[in-house]
N, CA, C and O of each residue as an XYZ file, in Angstrom:
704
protein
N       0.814     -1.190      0.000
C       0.000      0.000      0.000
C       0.861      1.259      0.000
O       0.368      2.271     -0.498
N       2.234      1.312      0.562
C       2.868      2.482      0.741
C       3.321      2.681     -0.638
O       3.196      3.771     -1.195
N       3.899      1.553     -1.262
C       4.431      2.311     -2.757
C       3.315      2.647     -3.418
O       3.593      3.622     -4.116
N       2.595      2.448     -3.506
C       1.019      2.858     -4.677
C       1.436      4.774     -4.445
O       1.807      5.758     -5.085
N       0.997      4.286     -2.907
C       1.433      6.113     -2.483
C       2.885      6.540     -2.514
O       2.886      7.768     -2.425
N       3.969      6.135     -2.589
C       4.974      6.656     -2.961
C       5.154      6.807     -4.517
O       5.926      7.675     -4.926
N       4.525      6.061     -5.339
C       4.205      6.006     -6.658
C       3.460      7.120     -6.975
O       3.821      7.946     -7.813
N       2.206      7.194     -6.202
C       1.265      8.128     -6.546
C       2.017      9.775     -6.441
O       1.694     10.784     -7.068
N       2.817      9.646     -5.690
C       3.245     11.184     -4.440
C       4.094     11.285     -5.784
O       3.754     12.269     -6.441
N       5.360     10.342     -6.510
C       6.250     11.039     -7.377
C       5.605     11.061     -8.615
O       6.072     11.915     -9.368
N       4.590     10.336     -9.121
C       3.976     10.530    -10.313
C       3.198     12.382    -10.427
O       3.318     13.267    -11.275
N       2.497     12.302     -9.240
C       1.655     14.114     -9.022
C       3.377     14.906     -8.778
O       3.308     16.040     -9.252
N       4.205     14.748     -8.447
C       5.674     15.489     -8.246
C       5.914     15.690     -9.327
O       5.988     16.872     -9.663
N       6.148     14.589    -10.385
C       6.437     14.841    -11.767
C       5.829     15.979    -12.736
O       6.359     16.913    -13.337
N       4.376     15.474    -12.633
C       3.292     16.454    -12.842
C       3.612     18.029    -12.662
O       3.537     18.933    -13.495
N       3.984     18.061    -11.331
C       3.581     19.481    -11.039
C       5.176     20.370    -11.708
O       5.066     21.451    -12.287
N       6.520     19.710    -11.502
C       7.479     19.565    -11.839
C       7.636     20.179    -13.212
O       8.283     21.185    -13.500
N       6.782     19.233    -14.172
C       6.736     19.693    -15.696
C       5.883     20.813    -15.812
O       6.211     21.653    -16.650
N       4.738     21.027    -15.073
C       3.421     22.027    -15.146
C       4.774     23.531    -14.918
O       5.184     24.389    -15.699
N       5.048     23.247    -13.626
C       5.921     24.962    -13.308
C       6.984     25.350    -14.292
O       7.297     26.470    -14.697
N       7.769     23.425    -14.766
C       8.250     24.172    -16.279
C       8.047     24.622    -17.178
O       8.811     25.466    -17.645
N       6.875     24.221    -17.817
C       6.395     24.762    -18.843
C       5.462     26.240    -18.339
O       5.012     26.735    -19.372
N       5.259     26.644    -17.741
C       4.397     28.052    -17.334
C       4.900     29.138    -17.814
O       4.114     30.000    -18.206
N       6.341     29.370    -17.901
C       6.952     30.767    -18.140
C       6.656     31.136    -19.629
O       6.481     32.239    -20.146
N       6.652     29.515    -20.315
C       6.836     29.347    -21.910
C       5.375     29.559    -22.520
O       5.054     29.671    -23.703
N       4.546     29.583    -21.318
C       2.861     29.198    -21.493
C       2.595     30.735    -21.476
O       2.127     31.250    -22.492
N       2.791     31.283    -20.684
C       2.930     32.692    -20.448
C       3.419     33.784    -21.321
O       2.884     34.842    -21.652
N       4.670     33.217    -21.638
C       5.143     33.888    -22.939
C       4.693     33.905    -24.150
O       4.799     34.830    -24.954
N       3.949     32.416    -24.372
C       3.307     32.007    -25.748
C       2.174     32.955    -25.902
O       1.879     33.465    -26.983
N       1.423     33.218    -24.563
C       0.157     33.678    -24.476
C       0.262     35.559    -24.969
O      -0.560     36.204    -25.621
N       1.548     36.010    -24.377
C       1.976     37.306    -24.556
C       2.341     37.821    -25.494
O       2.499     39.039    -25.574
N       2.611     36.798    -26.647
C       3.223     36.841    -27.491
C       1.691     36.839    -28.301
O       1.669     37.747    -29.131
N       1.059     36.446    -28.282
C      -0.537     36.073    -28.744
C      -1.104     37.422    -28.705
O      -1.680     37.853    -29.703
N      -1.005     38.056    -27.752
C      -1.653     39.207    -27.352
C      -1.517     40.479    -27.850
O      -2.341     41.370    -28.056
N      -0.016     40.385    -28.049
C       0.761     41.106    -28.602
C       0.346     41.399    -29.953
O      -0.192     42.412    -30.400
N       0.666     40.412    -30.476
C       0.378     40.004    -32.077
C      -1.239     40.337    -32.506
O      -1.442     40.981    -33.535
N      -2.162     39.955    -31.827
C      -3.428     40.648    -31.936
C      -4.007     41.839    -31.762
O      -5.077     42.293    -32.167
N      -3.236     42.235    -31.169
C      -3.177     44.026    -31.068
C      -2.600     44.527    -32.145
O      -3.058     45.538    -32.676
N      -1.541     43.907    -32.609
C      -0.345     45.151    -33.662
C      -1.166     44.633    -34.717
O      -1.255     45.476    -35.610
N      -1.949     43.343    -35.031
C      -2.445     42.910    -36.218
C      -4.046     43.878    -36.520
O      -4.604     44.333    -37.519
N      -4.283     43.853    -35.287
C      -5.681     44.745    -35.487
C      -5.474     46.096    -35.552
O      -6.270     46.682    -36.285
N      -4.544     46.852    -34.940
C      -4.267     48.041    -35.129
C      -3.925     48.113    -36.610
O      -4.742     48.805    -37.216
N      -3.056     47.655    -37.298
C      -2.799     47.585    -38.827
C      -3.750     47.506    -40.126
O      -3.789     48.157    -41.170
N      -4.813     45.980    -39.398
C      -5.736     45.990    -40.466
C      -6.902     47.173    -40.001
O      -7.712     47.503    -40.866
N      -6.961     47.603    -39.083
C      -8.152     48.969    -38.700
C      -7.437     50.244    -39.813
O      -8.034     50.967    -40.611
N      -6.057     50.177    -39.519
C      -5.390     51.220    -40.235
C      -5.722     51.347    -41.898
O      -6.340     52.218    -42.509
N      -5.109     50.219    -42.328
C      -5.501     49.812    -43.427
C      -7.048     50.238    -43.863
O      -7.230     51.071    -44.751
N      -7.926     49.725    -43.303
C      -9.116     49.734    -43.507
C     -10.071     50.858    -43.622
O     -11.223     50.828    -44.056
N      -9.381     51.871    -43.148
C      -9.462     53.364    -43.109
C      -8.868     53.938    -43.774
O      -9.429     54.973    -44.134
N      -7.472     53.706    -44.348
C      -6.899     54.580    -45.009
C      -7.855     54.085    -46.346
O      -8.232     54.978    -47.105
N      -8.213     52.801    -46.611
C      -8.740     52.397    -48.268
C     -10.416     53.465    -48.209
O     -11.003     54.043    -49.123
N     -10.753     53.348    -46.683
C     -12.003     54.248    -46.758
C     -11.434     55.172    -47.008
O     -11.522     55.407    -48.213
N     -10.692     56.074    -46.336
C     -10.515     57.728    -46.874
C     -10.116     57.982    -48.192
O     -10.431     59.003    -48.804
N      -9.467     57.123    -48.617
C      -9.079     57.183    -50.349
C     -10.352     56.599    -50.877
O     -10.171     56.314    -52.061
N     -11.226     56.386    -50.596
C     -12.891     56.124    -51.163
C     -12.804     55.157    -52.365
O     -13.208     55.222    -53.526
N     -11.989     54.054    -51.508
C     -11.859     52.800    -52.413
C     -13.002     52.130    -52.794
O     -12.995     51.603    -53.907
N     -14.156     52.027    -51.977
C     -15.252     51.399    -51.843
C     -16.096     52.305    -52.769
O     -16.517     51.868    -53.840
N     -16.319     53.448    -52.395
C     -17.009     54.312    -53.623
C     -16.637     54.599    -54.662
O     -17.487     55.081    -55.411
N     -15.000     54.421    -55.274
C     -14.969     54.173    -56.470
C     -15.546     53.161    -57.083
O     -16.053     53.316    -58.194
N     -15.552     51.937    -56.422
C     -15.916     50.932    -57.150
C     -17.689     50.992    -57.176
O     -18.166     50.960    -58.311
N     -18.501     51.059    -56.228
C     -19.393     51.707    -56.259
C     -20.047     52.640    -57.967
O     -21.026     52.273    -58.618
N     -19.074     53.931    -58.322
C     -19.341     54.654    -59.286
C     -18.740     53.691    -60.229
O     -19.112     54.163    -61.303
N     -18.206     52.881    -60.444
C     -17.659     51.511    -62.045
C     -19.288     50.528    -61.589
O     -19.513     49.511    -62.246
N     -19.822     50.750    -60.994
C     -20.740     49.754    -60.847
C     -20.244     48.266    -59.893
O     -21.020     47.311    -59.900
N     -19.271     48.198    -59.313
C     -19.045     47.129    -59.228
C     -19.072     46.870    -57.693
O     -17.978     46.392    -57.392
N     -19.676     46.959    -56.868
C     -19.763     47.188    -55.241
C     -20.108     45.905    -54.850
O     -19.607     45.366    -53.864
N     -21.438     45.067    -56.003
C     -21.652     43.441    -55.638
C     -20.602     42.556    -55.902
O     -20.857     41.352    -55.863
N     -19.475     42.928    -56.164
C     -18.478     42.033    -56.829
C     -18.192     41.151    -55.839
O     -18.052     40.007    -56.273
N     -18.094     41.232    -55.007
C     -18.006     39.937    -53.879
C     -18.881     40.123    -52.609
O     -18.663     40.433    -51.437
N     -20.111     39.753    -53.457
C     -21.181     39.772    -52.383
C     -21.856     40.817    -51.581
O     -22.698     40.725    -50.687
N     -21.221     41.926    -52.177
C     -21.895     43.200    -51.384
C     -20.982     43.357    -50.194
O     -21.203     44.180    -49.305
N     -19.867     42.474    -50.209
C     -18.726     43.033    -49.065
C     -18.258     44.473    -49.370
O     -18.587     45.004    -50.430
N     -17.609     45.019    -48.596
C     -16.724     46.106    -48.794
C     -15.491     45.704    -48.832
O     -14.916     45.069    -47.948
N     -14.813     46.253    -50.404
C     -13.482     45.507    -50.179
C     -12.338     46.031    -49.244
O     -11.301     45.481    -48.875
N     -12.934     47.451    -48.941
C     -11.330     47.871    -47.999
C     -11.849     47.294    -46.501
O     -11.108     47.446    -45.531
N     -12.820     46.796    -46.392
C     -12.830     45.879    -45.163
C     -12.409     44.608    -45.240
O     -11.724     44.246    -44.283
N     -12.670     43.564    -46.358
C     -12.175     42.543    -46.506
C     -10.584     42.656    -46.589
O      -9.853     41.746    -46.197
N     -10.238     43.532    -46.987
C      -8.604     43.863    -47.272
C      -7.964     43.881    -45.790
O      -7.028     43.172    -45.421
N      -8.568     44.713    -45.116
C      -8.077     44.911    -44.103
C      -8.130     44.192    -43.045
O      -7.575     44.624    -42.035
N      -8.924     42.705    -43.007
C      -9.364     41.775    -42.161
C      -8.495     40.732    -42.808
O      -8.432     39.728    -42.100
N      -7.935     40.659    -43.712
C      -7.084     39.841    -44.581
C      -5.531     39.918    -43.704
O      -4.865     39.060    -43.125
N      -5.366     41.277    -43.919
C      -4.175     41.908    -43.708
C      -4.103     41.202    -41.886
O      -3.456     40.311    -41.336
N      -4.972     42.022    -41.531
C      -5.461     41.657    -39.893
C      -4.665     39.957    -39.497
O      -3.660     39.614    -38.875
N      -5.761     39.231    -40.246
C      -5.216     37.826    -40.137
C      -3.923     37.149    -40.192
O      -3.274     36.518    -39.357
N      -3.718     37.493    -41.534
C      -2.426     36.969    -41.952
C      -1.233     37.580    -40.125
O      -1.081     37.004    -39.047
N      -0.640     39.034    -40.708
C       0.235     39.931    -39.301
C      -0.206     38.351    -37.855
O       0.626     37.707    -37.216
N      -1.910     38.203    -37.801
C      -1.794     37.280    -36.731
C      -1.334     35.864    -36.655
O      -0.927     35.237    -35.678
N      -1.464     35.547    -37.724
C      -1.143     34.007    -37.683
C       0.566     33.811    -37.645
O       1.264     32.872    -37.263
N       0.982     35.493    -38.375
C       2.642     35.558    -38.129
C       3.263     35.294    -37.212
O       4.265     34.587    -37.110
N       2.155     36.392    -35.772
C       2.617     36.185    -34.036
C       2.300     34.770    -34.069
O       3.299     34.285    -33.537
N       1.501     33.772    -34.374
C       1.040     32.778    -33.790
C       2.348     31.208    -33.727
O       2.447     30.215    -33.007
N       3.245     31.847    -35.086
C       4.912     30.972    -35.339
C       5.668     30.738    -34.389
O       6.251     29.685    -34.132
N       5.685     31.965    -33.694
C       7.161     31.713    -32.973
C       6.465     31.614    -31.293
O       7.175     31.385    -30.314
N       4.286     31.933    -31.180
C       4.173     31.827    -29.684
C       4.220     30.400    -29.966
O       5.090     29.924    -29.236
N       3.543     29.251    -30.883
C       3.418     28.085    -30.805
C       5.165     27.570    -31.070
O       5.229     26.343    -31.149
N       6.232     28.112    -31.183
C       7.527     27.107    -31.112
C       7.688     27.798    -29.665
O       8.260     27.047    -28.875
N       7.361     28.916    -29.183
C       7.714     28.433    -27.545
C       7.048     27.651    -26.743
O       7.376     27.644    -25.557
N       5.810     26.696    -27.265
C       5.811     25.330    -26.277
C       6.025     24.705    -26.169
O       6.046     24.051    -25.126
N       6.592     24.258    -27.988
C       7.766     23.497    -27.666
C       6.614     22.762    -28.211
O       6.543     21.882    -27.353
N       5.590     22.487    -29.098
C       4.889     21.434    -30.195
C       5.748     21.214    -31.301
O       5.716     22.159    -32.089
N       6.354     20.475    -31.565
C       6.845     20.147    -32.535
C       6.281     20.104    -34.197
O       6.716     20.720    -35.171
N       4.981     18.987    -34.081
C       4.282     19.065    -35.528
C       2.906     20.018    -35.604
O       2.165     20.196    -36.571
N       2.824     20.563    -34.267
C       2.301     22.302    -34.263
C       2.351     23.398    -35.176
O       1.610     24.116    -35.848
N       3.860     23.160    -34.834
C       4.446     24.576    -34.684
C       5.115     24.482    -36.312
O       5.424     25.418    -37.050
N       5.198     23.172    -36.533
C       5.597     22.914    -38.396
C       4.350     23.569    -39.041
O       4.486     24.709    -39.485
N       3.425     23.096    -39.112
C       1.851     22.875    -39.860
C       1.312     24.536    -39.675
O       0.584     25.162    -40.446
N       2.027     25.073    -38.191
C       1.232     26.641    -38.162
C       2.399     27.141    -39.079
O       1.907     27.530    -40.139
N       3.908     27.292    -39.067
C       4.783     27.500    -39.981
C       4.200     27.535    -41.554
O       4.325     28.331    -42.485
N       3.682     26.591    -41.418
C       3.806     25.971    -42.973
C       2.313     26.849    -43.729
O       2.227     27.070    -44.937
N       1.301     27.227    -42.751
C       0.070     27.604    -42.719
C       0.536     29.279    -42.695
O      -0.185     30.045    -43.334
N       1.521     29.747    -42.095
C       1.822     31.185    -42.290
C       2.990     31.463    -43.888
O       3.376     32.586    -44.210
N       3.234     30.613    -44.401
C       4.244     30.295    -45.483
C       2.969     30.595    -46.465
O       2.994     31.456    -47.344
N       1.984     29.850    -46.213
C       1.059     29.523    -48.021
C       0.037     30.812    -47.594
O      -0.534     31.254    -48.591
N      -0.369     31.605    -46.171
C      -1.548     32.539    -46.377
C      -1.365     33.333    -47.622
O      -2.182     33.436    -48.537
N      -0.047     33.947    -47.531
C      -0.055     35.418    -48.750
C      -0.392     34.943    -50.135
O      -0.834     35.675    -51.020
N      -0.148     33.664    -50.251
C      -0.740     32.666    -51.511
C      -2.264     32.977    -51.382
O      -2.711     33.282    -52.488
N      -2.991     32.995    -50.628
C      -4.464     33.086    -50.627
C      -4.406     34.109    -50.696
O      -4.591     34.311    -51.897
N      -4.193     35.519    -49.986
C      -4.295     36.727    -50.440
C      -4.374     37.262    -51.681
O      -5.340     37.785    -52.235
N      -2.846     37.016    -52.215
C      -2.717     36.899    -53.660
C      -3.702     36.411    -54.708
O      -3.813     36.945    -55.812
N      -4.518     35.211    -54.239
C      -5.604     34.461    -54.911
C      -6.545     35.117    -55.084
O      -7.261     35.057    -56.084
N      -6.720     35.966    -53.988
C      -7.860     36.631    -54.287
C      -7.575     38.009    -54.722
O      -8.657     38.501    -55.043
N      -6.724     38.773    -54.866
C      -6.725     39.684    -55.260
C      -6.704     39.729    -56.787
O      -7.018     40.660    -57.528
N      -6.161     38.235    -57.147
C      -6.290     37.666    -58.881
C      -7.588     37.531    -59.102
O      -8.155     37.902    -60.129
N      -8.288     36.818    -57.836
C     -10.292     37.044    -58.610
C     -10.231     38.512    -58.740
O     -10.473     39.008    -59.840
N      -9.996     39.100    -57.944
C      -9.985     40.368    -57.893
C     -10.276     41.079    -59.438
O     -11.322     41.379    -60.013
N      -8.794     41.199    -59.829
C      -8.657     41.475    -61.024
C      -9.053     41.091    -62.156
O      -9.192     41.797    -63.155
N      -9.273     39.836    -62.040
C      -9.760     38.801    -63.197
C     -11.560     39.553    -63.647
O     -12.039     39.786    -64.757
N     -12.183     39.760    -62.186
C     -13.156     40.346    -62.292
C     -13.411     41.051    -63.030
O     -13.900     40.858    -64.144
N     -12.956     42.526    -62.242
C     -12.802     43.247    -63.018
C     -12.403     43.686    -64.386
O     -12.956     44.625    -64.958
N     -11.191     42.813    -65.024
C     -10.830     42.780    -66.230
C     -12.051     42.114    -67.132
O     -12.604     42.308    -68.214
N     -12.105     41.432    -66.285
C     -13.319     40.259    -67.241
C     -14.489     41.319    -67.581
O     -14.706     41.515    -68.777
N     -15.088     41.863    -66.844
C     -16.469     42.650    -66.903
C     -15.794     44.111    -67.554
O     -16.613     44.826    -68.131
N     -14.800     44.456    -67.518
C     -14.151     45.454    -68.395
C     -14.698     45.147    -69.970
O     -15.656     45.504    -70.655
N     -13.851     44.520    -70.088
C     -13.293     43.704    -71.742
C     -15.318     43.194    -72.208
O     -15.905     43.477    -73.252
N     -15.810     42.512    -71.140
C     -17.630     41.989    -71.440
C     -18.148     43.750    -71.701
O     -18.917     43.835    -72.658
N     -17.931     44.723    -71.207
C     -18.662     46.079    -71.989
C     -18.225     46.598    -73.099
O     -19.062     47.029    -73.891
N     -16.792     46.681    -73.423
C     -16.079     46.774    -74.317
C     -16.816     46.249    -75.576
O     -17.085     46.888    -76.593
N     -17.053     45.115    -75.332
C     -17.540     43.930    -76.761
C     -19.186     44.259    -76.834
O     -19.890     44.064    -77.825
N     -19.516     44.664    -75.878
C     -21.080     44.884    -75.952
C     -21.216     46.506    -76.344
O     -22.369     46.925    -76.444
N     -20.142     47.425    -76.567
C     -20.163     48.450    -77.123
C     -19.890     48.656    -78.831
O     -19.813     49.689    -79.497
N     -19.776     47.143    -79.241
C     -19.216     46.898    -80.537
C     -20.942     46.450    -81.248
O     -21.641     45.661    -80.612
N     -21.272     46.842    -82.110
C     -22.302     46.252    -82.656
C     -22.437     46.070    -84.184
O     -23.286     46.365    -85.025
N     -21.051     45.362    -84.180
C     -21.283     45.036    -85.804
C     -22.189     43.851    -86.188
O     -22.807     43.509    -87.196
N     -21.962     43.278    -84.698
C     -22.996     41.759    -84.759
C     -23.950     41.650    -84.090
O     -23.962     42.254    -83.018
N     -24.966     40.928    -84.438
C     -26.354     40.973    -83.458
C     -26.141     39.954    -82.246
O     -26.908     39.845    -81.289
N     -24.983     39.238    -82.449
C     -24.811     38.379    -81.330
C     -24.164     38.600    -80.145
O     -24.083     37.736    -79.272
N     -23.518     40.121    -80.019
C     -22.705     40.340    -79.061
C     -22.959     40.675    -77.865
O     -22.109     41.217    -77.160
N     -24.383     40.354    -77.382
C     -24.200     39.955    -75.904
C     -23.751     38.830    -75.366
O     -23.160     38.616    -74.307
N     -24.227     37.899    -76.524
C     -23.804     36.142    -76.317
C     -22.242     36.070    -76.517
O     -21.502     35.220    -76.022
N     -21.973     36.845    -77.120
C     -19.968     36.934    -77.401
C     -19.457     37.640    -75.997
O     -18.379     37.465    -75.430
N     -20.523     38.465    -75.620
C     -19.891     39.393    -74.390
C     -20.136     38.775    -73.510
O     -19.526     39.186    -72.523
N     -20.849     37.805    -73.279
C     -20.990     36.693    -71.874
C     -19.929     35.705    -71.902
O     -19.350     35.311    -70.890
N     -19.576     35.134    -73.627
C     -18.532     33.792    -73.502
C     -17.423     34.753    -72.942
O     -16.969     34.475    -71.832
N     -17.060     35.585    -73.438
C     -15.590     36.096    -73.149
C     -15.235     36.761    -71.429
O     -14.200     36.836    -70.767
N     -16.812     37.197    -71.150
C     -16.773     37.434    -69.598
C     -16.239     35.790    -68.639
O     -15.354     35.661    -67.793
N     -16.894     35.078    -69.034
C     -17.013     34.091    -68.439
C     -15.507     33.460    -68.649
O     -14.854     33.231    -67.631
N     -14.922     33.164    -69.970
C     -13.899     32.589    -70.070
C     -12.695     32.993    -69.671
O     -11.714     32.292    -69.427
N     -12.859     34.716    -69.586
C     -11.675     35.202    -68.564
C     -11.951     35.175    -67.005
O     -11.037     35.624    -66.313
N     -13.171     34.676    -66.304
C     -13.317     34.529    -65.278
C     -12.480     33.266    -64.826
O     -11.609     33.106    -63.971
N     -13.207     32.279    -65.913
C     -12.211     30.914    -65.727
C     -10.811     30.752    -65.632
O     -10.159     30.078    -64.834
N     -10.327     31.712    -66.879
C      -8.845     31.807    -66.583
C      -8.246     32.480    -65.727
O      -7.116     32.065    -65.470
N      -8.738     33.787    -64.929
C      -8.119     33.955    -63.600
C      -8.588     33.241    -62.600
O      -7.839     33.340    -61.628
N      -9.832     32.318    -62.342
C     -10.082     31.038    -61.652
C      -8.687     30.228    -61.382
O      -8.044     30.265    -60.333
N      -8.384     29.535    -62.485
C      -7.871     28.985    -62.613
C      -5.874     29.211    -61.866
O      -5.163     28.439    -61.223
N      -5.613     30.831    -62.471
C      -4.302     31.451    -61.809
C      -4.811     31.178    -60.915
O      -4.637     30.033    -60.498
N      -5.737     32.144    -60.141
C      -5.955     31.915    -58.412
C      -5.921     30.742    -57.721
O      -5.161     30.729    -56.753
N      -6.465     29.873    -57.928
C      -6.229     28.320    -57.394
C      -5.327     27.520    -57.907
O      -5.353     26.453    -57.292
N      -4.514     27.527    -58.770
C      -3.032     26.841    -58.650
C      -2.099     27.708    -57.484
O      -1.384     27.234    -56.600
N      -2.392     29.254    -57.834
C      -1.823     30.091    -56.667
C      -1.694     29.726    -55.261
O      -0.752     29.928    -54.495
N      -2.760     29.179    -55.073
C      -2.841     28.263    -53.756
C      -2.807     26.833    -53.460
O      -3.042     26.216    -52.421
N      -2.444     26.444    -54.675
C      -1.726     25.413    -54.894
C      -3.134     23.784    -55.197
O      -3.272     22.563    -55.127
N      -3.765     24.989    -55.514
C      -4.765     23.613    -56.173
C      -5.001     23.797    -57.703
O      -5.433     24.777    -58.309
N      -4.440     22.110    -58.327
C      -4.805     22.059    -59.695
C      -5.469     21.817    -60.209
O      -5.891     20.685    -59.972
N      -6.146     22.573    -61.310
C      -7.147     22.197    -62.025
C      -7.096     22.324    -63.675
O      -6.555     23.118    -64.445
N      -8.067     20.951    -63.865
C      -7.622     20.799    -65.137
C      -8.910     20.989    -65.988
O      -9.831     20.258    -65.625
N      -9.145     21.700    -66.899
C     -10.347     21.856    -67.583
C     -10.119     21.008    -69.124
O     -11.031     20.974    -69.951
């Protein structure tokens, strides 16, 4: 009966042993978290204001194009982008101070490919826009009676092809 409890007494010793070691690193990870969510939100707020005061949103607005992704506002999406990414940056080096090993790879590896998604979308982005550019362009041409049906294939087929940049961009292939 005494070793169970001398067993028990150094097994909870061990416990507490590793718990007070790891605390400073737990602490730090957490500060480091905190940190990083502040400077990330202060940035994308920044951001997000400066694209309002330059009346990014109401330009696009006067091109007609404000539903382009859903009726979001893009200098908010921009700036919640921005927001994210800056956080997941702090999130590298709080998760290698606990010392996770295939953590702290996978969040690495997850702050390596974000600006790839950014990028992705700033290619719908453009693709959009270019696409619905070039679709009025052709619908301002009327040598043919068919050129709304020409101004839809060509909208559409440059949608596909910056589809297509954007998601290899992020590293998915597709094959049409």
């Amino acid at each position: 009966m005494a070793s169970i409890g001398q067993n028990l007494a150094g097994s909870l010793g061990t416990l507490w042993t590793n718990f007070l070691a790891a605390l400073p690193r737990t602490i730090a990870a957490v500060i480091v978290v905190v940190i990083g969510y502040i400077i990330a939100s202060v940035v994308g707020r920044v951001l997000r204001t400066s694209l309002t005061r330059a009346k990014f949103d109401e330009w696009l607005e006067k091109k007609g194009k404000e539903n382009m992704f859903g009726g979001l506002e893009l200098s908010s999406l921009i700036g919640s982008l921005v927001k994210w990414w800056l956080f997941v940056l702090f999130l590298v080096p709080a998760v290698n101070l606990l010392s996770f090993g295939q953590l702290s790879s996978l969040v690495s590896n997850f702050a390596a490919w974000f600006p790839n998604l950014v990028l992705a979308i700033i290619i719908i982005f453009i693709g959009v826009v270019f696409s619905d550019f070039l679709a009025t362009r052709v619908l301002q041409v009327k040598t043919l009676r068919s050129m709304k049906g020409i101004s839809t294939v060509v909208k559409v087929s440059l949608i596909l092809i910056f589809a297509d940049i954007a998601l290899r961009q992020i590293g998915v292939e597709v094959m049409f």
